[in-house]
C-alpha positions as a Markdown table, in Angstrom:
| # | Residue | x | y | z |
|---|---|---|---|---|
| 1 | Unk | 0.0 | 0.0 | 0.0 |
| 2 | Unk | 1.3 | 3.4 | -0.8 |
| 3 | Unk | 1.9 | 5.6 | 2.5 |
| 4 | Unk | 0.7 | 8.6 | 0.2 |
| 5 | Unk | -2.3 | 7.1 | -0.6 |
| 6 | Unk | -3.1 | 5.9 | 3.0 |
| 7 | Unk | -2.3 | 9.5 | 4.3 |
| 8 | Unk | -4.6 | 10.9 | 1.6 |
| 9 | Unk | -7.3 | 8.9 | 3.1 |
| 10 | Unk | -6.8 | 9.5 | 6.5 |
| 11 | Unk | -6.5 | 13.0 | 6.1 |
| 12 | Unk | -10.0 | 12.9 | 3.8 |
| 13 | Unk | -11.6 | 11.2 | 6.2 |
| 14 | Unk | -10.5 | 13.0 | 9.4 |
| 15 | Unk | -11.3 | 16.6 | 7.2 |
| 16 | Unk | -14.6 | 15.3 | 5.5 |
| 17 | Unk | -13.7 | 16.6 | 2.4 |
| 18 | Unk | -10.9 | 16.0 | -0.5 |
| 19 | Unk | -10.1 | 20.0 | -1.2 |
| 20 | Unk | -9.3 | 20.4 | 3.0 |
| 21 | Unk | -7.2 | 17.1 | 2.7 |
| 22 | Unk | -5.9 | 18.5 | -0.2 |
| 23 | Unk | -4.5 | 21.6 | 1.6 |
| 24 | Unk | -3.4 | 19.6 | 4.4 |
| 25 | Unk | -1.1 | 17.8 | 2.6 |
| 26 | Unk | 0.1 | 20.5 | 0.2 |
| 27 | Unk | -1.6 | 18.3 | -2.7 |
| 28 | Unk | -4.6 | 18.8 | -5.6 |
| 29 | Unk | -8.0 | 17.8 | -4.7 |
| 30 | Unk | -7.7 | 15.5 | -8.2 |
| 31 | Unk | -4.1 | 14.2 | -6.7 |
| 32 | Unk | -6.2 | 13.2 | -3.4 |
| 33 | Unk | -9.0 | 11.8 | -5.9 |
| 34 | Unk | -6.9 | 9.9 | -8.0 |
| 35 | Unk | -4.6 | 8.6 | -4.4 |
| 36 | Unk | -7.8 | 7.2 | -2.7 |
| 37 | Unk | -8.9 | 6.1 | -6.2 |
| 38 | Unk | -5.9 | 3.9 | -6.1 |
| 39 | Unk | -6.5 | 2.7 | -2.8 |
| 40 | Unk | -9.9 | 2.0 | -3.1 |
| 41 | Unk | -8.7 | -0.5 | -6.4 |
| 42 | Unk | -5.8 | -2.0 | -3.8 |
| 43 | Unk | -8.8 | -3.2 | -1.7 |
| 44 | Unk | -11.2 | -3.9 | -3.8 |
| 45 | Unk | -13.3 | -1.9 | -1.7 |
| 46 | Unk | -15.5 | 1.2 | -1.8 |
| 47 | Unk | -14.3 | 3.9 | 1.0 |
| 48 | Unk | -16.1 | 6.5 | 0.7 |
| 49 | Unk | -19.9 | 7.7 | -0.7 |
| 50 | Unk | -19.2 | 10.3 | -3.6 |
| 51 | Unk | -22.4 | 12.4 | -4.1 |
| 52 | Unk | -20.9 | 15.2 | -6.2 |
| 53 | Unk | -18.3 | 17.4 | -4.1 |
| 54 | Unk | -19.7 | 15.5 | -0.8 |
| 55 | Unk | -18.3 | 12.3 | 0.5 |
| 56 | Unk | -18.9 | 10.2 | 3.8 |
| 57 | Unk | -17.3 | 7.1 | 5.0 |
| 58 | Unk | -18.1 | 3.6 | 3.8 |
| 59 | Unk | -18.6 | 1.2 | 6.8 |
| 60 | Unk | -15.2 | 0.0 | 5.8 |
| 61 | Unk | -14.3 | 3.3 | 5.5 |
| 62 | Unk | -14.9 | 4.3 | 9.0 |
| 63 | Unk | -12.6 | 1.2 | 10.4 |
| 64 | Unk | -10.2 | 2.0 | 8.3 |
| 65 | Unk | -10.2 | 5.3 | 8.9 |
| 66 | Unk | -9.9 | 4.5 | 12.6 |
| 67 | Unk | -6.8 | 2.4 | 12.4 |
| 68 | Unk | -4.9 | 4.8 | 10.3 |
| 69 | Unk | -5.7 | 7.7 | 12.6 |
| 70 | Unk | -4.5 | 5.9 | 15.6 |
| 71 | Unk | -1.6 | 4.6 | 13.3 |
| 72 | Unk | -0.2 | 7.9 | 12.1 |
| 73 | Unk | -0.5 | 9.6 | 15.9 |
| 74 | Unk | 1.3 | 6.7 | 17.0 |
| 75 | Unk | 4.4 | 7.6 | 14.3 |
| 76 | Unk | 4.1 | 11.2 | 15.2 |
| 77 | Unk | 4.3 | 10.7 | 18.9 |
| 78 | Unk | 7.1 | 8.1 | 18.2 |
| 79 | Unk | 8.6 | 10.7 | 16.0 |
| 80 | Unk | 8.5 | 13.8 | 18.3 |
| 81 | Unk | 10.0 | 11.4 | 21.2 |
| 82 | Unk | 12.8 | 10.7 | 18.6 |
| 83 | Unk | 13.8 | 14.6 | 17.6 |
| 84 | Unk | 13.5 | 15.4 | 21.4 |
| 85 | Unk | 15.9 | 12.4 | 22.5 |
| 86 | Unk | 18.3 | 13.9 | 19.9 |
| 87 | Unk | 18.3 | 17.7 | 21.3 |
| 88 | Unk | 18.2 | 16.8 | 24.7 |
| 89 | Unk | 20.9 | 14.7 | 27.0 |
| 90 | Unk | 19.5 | 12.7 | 30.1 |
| 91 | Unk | 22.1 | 12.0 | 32.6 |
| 92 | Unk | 21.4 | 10.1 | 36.2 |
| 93 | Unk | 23.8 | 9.9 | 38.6 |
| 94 | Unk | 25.2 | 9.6 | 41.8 |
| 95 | Unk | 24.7 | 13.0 | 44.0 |
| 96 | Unk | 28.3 | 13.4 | 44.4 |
| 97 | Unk | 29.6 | 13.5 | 41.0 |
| 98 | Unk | 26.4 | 15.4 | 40.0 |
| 99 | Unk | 26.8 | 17.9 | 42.7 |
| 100 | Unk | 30.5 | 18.6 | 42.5 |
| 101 | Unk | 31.1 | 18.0 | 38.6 |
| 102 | Unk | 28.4 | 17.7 | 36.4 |
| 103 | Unk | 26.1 | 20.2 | 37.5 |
| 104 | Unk | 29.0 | 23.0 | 37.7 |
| 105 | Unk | 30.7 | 22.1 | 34.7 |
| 106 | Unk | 26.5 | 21.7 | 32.6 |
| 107 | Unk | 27.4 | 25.3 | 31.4 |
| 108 | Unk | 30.2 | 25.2 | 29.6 |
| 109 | Unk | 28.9 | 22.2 | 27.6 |
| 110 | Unk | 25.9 | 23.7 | 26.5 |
| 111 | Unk | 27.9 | 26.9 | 25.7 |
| 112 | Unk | 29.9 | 24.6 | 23.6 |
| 113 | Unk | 26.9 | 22.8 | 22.4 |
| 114 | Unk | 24.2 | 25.4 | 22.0 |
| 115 | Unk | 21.7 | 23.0 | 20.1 |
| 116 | Unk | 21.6 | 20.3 | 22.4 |
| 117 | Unk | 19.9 | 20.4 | 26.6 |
| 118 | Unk | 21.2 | 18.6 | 29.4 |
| 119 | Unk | 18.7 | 17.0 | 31.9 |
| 120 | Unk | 20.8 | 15.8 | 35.2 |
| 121 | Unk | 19.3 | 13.3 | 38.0 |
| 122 | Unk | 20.9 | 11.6 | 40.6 |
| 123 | Unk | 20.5 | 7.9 | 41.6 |
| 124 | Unk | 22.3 | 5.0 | 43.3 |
| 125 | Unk | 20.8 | 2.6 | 40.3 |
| 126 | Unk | 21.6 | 1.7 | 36.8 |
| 127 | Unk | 18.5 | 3.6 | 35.1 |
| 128 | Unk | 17.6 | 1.4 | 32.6 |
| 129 | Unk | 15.5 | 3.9 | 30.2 |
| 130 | Unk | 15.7 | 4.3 | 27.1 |
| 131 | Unk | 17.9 | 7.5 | 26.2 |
| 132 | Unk | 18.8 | 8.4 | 29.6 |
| 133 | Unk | 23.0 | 7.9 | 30.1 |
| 134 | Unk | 23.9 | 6.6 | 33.5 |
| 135 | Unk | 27.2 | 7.6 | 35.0 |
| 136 | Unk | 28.0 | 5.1 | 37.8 |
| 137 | Unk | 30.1 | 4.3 | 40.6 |
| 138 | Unk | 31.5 | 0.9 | 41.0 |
| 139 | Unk | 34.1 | -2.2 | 41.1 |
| 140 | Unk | 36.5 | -1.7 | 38.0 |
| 141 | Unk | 37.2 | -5.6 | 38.3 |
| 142 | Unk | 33.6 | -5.9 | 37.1 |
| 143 | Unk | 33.1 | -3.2 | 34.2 |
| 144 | Unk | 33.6 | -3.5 | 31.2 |
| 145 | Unk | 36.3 | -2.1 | 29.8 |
| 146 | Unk | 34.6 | -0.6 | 26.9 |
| 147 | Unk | 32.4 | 1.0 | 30.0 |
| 148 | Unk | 34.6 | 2.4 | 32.0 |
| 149 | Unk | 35.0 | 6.6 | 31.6 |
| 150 | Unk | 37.9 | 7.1 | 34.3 |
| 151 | Unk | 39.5 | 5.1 | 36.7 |
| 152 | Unk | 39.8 | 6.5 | 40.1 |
| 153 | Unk | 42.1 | 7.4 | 42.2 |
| 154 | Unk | 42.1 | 9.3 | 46.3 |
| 155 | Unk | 44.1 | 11.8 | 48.2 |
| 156 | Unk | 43.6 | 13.9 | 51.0 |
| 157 | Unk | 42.5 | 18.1 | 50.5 |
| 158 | Unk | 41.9 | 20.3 | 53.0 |
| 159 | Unk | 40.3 | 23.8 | 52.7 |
| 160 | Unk | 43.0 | 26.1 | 50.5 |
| 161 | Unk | 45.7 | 27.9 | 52.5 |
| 162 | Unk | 45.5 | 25.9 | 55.6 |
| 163 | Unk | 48.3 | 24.9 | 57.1 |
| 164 | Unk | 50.4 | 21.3 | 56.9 |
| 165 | Unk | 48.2 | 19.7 | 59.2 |
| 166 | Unk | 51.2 | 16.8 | 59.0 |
| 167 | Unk | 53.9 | 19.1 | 60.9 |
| 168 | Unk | 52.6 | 19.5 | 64.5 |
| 169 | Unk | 51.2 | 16.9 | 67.4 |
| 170 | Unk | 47.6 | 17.7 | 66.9 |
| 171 | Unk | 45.3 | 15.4 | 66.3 |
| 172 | Unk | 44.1 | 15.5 | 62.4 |
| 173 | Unk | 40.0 | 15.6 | 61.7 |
| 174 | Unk | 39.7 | 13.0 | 58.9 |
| 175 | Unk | 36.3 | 12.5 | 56.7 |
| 176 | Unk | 36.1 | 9.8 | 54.8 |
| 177 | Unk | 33.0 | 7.5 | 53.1 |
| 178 | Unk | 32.0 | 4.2 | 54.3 |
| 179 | Unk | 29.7 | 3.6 | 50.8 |
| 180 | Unk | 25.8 | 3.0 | 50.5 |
| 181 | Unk | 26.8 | 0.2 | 48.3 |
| 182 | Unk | 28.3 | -2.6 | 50.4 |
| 183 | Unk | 29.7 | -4.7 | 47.1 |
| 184 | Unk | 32.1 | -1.7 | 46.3 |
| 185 | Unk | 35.2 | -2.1 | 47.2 |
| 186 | Unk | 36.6 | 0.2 | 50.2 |
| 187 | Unk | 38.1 | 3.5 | 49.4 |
| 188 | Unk | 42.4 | 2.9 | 49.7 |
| 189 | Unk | 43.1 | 5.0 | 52.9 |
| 190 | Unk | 45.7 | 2.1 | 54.8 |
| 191 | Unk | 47.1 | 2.2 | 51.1 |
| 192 | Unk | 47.5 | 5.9 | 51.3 |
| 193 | Unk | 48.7 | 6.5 | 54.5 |
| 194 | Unk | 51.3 | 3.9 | 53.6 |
| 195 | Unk | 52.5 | 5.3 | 50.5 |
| 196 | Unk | 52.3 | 8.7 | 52.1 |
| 197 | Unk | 54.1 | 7.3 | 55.3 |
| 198 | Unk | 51.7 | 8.6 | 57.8 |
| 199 | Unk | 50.5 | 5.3 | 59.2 |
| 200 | Unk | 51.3 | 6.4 | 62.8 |
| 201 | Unk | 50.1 | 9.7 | 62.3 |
| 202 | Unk | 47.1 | 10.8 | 65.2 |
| 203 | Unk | 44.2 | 10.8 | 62.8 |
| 204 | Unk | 40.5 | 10.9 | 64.1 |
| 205 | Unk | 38.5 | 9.5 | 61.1 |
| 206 | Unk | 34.6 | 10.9 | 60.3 |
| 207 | Unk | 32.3 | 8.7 | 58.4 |
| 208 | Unk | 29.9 | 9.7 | 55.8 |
| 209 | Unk | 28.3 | 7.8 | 53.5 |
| 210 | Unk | 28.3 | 10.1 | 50.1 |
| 211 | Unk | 32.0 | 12.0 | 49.3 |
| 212 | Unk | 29.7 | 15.3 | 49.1 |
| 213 | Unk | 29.4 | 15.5 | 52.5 |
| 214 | Unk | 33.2 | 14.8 | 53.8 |
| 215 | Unk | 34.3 | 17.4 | 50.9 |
| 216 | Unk | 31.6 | 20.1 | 52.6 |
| 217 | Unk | 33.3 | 19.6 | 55.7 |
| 218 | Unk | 36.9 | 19.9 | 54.8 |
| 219 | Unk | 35.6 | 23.5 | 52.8 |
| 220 | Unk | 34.1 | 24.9 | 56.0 |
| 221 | Unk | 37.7 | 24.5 | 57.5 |
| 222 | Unk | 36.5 | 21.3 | 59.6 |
| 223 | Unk | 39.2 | 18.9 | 58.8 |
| 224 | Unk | 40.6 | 17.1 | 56.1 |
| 225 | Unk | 38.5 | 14.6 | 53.5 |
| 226 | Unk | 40.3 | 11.4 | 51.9 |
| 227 | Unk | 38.5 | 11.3 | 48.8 |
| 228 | Unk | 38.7 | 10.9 | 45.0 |
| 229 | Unk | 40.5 | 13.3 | 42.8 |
| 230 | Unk | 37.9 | 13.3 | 40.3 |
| 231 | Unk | 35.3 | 15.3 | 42.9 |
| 232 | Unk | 38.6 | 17.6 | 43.7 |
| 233 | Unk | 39.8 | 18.6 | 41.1 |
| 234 | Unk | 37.3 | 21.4 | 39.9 |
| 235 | Unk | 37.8 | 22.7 | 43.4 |
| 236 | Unk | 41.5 | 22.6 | 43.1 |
| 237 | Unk | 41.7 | 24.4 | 40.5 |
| 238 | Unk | 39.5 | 27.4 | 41.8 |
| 239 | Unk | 41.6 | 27.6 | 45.1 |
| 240 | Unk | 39.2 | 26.1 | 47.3 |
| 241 | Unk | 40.3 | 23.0 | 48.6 |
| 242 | Unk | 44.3 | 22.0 | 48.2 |
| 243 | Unk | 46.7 | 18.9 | 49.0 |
| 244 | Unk | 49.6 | 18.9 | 51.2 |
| 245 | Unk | 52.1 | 17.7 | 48.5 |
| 246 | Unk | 50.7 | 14.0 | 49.4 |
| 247 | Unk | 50.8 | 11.5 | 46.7 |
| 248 | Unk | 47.1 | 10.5 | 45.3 |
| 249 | Unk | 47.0 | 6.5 | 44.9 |
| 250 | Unk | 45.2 | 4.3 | 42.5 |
| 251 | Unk | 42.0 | 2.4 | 43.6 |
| 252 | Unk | 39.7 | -0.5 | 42.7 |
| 253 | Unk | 36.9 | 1.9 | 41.9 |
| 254 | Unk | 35.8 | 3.4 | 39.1 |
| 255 | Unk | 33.2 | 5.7 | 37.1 |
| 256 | Unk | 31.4 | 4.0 | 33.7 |
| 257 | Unk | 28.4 | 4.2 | 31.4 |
| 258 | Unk | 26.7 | 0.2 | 31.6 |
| 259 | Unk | 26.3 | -0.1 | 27.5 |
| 260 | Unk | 28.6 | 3.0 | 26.7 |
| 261 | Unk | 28.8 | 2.0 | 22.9 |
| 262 | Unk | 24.3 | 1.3 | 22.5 |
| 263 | Unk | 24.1 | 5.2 | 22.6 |
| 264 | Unk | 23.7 | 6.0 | 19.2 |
| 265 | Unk | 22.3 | 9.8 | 19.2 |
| 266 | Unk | 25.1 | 12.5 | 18.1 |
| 267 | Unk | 24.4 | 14.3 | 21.3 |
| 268 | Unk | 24.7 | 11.7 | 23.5 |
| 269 | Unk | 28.0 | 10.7 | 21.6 |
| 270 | Unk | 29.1 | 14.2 | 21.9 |
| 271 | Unk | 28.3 | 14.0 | 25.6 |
| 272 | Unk | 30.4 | 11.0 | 26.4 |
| 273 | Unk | 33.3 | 12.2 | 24.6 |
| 274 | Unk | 33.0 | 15.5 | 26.5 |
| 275 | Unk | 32.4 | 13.9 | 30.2 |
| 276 | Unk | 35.5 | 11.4 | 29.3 |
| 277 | Unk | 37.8 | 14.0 | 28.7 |
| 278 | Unk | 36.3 | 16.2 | 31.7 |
| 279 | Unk | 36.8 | 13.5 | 34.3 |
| 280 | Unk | 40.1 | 12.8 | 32.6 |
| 281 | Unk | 41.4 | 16.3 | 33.2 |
């Protein structure tokens, strides 16, 4: 069946009259004639009563009419969801990386990328919808590698031009994050102190069980956070948090995209090569 010729008809039947289809669809009133003509010999079926310049639907004609209706405001609804999942990025994530990343850095890619929106949400869980990207947390032993935007790694900051809390007797205000997630692995703090060679040091550890939290405390001047580099560095750079010439150390943990390569719209592509090279900064 031709698509023309079932549009025709639909847009006839809906309008009542071949001239209104006929300026619907940018078309003659003879070229909607001669389409539903067409059809009409297709189905071996009459679809509409012609008394002169008036028609009406044919009992087949009203079911058809029916289906194609529904049919065609199915496409369009399908098709409007399409052009609005390629203007507009969905991004869930966890409140951390959302709060101290993604939403301060949202600007500059839409600066960048003035055609396409980006919708942020946070979430411990993979969201499995359709179109929405989710940035997650977890156990690089278990990702994909295809999946995986950064590898992570942790280090100690403290609010900027504090002094070396390392040099004096004082005991040291330490947040860390014990995680929601009890499968992840633990953040590396023996492997930093070690590496760091502060594992005698007098160091009164804080618990918290998001990063966002620990890093609020240590920017009130409250103490020090051990926490990932990837949540630091934006604040580093804008001299609000610093390190103490420590040395950061590798971890188990990760950030990744569950089906990275499945997203096949040019904004989301753009996005992910964007976020990679942000958290890779």
């Amino acid at each position: 069946m031709s698509l023309q010729a079932l549009k025709a008809f639909e847009s006839a039947a809906r309008r009542g009259s071949f001239k209104l289809a006929a300026e619907e669809l940018s078309l003659t009133p003879t070229a909607i004639s001669h389409h539903i003509g067409n059809l009409e010999s297709r189905l071996s079926v009459s679809l509409f009563h012609r008394q002169g310049r008036r028609i009406s639907l044919t009992g087949t004609g009203i079911r058809l009419a029916k289906a194609t209706s529904e049919g065609f405001r199915k496409i369009d609804s399908a098709l409007e969801e399409v052009v609005k999942a390629g203007n507009t990025v969905r991004v869930t994530t966890t409140s951390s990386l959302a709060a101290m990343v993604l939403i301060p850095s949202q600007h500059d890619f839409e600066q960048a990328n003035p055609d396409i929106s980006v919708e942020i949400s946070t979430g411990e869980s993979v969201d499995s919808q359709s179109h929405v990207i989710p940035i997650r947390f977890g156990d690089a032993s278990v990702v994909e590698d295809s999946d995986v935007v950064r590898l992570e790694s942790f280090n100690v900051f403290g609010a900027y031009g504090m002094k070396s809390p390392y040099r004096g007797n004082e005991p040291i205000t330490l947040f860390t994050t014990e995680w929601k997630n009890k499968a992840l692995p633990p953040s590396p703090l023996a492997e930093w102190l070690e590496e760091n060679r502060l594992e005698g040091a007098n160091i009164q550890l804080k618990t918290f069980d998001q990063e966002l939290f620990g890093i609020q405390q240590a920017m009130a001047g409250n103490g020090l956070v051990f926490c990932s580099t990837t949540l630091a560095n934006k604040l580093l750079k804008a001299n609000v948090l610093q390190h103490f010439d420590t040395q950061s150390v590798a971890s188990d943990l990760c950030y990744y995209v569950p089906g990275k390569q499945s997203f096949e719209t040019r904004s989301a592509a753009r996005f992910l090569t964007w976020i990679e090279d942000l958290l890779n900064q």
